[in-house]
N, CA and C atoms as a LAMMPS dump frame, in Angstrom:
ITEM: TIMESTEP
0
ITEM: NUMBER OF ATOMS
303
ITEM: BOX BOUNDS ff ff ff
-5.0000000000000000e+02 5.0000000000000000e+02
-5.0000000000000000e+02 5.0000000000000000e+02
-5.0000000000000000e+02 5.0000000000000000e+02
ITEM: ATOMS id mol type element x y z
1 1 1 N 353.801 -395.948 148.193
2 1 2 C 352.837 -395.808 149.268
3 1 3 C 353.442 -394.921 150.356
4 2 1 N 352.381 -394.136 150.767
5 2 2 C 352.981 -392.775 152.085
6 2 3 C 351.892 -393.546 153.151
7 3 1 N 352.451 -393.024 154.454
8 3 2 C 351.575 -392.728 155.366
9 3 3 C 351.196 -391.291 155.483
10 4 1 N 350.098 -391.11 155.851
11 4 2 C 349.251 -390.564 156.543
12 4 3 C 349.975 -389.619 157.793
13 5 1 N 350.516 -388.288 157.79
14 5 2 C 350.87 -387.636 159.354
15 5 3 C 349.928 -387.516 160.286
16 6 1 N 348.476 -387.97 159.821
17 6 2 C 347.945 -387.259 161.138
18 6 3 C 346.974 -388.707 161.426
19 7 1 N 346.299 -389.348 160.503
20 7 2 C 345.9 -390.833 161.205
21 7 3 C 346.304 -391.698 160.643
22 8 1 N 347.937 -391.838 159.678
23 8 2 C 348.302 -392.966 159.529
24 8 3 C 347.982 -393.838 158.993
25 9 1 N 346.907 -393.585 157.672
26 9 2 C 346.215 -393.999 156.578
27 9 3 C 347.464 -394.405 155.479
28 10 1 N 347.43 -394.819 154.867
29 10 2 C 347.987 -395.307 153.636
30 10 3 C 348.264 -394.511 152.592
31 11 1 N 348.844 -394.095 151.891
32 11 2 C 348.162 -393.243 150.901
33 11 3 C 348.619 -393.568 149.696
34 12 1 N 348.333 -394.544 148.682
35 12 2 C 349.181 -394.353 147.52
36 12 3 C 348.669 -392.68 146.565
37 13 1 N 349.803 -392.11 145.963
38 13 2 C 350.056 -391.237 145.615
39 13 3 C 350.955 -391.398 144.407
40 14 1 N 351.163 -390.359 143.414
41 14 2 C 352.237 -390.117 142.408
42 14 3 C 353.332 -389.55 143.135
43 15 1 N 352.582 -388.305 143.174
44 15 2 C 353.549 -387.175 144.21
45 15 3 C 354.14 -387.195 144.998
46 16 1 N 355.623 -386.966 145.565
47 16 2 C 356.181 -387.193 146.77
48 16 3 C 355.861 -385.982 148.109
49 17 1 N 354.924 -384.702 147.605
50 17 2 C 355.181 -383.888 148.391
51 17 3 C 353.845 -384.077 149.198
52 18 1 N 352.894 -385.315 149.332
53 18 2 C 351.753 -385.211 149.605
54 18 3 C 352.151 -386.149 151.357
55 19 1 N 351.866 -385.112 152.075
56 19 2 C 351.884 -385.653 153.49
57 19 3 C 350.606 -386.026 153.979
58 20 1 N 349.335 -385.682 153.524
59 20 2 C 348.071 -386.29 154.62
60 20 3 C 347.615 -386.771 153.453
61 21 1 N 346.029 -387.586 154.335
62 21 2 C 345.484 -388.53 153.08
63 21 3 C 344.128 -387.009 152.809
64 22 1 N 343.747 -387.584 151.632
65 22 2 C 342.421 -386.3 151.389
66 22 3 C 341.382 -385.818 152.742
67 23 1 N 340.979 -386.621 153.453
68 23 2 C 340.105 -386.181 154.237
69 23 3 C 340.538 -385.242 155.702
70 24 1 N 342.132 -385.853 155.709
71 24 2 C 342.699 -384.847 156.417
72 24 3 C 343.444 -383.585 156.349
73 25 1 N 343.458 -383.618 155.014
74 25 2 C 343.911 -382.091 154.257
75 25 3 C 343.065 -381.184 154.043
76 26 1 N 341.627 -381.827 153.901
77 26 2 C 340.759 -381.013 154.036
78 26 3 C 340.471 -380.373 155.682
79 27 1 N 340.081 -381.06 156.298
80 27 2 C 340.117 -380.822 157.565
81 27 3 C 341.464 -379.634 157.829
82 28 1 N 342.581 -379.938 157.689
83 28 2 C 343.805 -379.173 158.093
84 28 3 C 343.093 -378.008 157.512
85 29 1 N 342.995 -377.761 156.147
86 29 2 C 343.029 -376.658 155.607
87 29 3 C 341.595 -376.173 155.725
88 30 1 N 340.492 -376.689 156.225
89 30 2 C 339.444 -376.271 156.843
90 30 3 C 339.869 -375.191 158.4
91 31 1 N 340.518 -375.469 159.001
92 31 2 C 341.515 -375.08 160.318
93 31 3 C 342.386 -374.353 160.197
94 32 1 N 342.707 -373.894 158.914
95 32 2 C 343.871 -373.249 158.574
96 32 3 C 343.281 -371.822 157.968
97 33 1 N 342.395 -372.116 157.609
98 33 2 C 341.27 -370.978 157.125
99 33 3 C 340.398 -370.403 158.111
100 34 1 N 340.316 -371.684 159.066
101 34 2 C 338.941 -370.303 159.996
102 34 3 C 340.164 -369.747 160.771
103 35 1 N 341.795 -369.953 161.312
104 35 2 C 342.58 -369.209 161.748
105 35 3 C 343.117 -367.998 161.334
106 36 1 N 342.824 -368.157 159.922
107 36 2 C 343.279 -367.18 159.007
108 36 3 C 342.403 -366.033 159.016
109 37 1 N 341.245 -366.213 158.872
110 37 2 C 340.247 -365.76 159.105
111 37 3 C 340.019 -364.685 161.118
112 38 1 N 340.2 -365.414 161.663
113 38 2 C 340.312 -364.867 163.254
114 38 3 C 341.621 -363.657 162.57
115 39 1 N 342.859 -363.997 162.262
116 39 2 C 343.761 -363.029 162.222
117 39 3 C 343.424 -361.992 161.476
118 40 1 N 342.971 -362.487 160.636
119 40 2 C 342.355 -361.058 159.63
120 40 3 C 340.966 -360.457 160.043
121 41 1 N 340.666 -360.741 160.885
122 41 2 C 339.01 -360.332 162.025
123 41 3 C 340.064 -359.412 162.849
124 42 1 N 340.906 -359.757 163.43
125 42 2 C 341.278 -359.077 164.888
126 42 3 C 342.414 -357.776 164.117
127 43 1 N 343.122 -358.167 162.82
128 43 2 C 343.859 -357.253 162.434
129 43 3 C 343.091 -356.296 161.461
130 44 1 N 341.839 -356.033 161.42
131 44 2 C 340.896 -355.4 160.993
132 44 3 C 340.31 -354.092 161.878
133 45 1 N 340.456 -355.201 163.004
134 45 2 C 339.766 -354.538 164.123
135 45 3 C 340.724 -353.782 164.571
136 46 1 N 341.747 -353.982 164.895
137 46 2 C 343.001 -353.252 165.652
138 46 3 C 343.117 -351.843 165.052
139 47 1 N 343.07 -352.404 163.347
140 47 2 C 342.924 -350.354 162.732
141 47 3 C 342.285 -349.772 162.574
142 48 1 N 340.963 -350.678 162.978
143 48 2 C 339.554 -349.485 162.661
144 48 3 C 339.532 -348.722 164.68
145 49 1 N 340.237 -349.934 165.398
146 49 2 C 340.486 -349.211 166.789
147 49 3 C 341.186 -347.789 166.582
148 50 1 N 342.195 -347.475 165.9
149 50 2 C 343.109 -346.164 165.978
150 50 3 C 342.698 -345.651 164.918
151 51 1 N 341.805 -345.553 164.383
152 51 2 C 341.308 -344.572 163.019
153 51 3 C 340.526 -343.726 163.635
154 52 1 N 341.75 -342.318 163.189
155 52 2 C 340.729 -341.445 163.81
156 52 3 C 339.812 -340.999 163.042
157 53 1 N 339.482 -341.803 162.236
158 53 2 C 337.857 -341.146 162.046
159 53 3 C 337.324 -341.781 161.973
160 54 1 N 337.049 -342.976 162.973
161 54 2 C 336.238 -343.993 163.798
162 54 3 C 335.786 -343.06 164.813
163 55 1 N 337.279 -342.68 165.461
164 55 2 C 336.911 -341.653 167.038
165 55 3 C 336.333 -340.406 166.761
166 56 1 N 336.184 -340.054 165.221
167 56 2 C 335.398 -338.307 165.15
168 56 3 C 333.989 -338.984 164.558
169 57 1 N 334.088 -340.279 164.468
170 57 2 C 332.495 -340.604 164.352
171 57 3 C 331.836 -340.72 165.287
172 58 1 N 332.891 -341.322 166.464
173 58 2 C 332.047 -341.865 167.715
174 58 3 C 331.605 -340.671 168.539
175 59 1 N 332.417 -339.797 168.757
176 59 2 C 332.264 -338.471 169.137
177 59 3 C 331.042 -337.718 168.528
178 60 1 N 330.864 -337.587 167.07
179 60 2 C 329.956 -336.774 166.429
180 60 3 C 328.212 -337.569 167.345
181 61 1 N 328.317 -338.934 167.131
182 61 2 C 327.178 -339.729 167.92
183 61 3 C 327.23 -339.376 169.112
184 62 1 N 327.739 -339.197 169.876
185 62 2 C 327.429 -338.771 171.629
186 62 3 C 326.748 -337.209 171.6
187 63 1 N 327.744 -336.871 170.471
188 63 2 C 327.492 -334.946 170.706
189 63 3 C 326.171 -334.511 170.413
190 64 1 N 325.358 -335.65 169.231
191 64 2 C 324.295 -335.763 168.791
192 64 3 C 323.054 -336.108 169.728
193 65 1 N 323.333 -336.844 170.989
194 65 2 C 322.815 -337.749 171.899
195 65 3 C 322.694 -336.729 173.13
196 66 1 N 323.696 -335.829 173.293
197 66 2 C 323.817 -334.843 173.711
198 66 3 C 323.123 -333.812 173.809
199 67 1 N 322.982 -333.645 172.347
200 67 2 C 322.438 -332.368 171.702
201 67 3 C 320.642 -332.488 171.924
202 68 1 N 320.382 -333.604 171.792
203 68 2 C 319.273 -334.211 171.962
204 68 3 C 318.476 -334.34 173.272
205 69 1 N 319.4 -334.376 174.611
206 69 2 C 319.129 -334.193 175.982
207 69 3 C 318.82 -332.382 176.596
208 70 1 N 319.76 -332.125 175.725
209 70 2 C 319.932 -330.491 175.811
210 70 3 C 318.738 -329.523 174.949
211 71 1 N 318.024 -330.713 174.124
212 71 2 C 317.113 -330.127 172.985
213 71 3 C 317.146 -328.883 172.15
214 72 1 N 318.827 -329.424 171.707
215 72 2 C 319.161 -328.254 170.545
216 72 3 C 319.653 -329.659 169.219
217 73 1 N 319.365 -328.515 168.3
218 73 2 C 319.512 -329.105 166.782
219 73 3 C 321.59 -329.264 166.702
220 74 1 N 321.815 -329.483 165.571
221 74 2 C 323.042 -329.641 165.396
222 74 3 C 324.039 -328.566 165.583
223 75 1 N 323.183 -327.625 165.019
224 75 2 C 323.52 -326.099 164.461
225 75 3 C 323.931 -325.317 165.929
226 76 1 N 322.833 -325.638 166.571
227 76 2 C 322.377 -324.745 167.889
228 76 3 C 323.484 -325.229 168.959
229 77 1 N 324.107 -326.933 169.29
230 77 2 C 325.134 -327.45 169.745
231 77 3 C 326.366 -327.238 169.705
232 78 1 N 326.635 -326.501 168.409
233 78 2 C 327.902 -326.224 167.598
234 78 3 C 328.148 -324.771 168.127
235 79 1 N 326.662 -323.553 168.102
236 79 2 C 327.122 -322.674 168.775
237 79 3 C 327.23 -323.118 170.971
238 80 1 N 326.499 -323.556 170.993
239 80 2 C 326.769 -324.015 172.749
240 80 3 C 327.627 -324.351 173.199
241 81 1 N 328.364 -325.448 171.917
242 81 2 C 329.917 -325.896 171.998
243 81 3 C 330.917 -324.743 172.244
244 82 1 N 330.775 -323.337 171.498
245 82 2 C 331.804 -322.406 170.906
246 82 3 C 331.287 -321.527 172.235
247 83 1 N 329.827 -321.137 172.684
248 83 2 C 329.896 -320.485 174.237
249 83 3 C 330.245 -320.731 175.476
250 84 1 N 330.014 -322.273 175.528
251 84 2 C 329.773 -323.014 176.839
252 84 3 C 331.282 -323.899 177.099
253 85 1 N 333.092 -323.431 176.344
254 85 2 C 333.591 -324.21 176.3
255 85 3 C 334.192 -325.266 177.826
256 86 1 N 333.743 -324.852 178.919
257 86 2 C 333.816 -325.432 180.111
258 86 3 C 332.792 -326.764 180.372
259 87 1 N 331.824 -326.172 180.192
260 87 2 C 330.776 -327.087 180.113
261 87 3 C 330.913 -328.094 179.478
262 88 1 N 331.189 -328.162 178.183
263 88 2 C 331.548 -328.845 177
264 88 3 C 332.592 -329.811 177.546
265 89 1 N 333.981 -329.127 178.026
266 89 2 C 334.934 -330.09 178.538
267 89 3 C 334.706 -331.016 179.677
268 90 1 N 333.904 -330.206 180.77
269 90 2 C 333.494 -331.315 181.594
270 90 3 C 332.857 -332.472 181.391
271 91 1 N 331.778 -332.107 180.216
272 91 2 C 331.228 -333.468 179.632
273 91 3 C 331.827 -334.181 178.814
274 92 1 N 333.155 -333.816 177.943
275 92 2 C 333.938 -334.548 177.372
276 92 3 C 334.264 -335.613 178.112
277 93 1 N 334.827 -334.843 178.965
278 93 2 C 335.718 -335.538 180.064
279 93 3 C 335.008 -336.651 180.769
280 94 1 N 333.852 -336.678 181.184
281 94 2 C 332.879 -337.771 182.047
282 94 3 C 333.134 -338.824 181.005
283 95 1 N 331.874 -338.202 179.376
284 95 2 C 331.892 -338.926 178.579
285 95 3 C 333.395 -340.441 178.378
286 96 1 N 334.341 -339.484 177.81
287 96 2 C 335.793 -340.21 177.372
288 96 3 C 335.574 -341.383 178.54
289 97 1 N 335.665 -340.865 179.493
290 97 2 C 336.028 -342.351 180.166
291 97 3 C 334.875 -343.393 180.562
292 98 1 N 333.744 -342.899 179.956
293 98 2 C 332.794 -344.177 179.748
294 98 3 C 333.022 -345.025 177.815
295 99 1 N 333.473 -344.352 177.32
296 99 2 C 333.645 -344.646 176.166
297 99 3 C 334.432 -346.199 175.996
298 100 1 N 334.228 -346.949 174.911
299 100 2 C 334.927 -348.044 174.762
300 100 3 C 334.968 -347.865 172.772
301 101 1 N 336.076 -347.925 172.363
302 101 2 C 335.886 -347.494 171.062
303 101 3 C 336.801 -348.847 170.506
């Protein structure tokens, strides 16, 4: 007979390596999984943060949003981009620091 580590239940068992009774192993390892889970959520997130081609997507969407205020096609933006390169940077520049990527 074992006790129980976490409410001290009884446990007869074969095994010597069994520390909780069933309903609290489940539970543990219910808890052990949605943590596992958060770490692999946030370490997901962390590299899709520095992928730069997250940031040449997010960019291509503004330039598009852009392009759209300015009422030129893709084509027509790309040359405005290559005439207007001042223009272009100033709005980079506003843009970037409203950005959250």
């Amino acid at each position: 007979m074992r006790e129980c580590r976490q409410c001290g239940v009884q446990i007869d068992t074969e095994k010597q390596n069994v520390l909780y009774c069933p309903e609290c192993a489940k539970a543990r390892k219910k808890a052990a999984d949605a943590e596992a889970w958060i770490r692999r959520r946030k370490k997901e997130e962390d590299k899709r943060r520095d992928d730069p081609a997250v940031k040449k997507k997010k960019l291509l969407m503004h330039e598009r949003v852009y392009a759209d205020l300015l009422g030129l096609t893709d084509a027509e933006f790309a040359v405005w981009k290559q005439n207007n390169p001042e223009l272009y940077a100033e709005w980079y520049n506003i843009r970037k620091r409203n950005w959250s990527i």
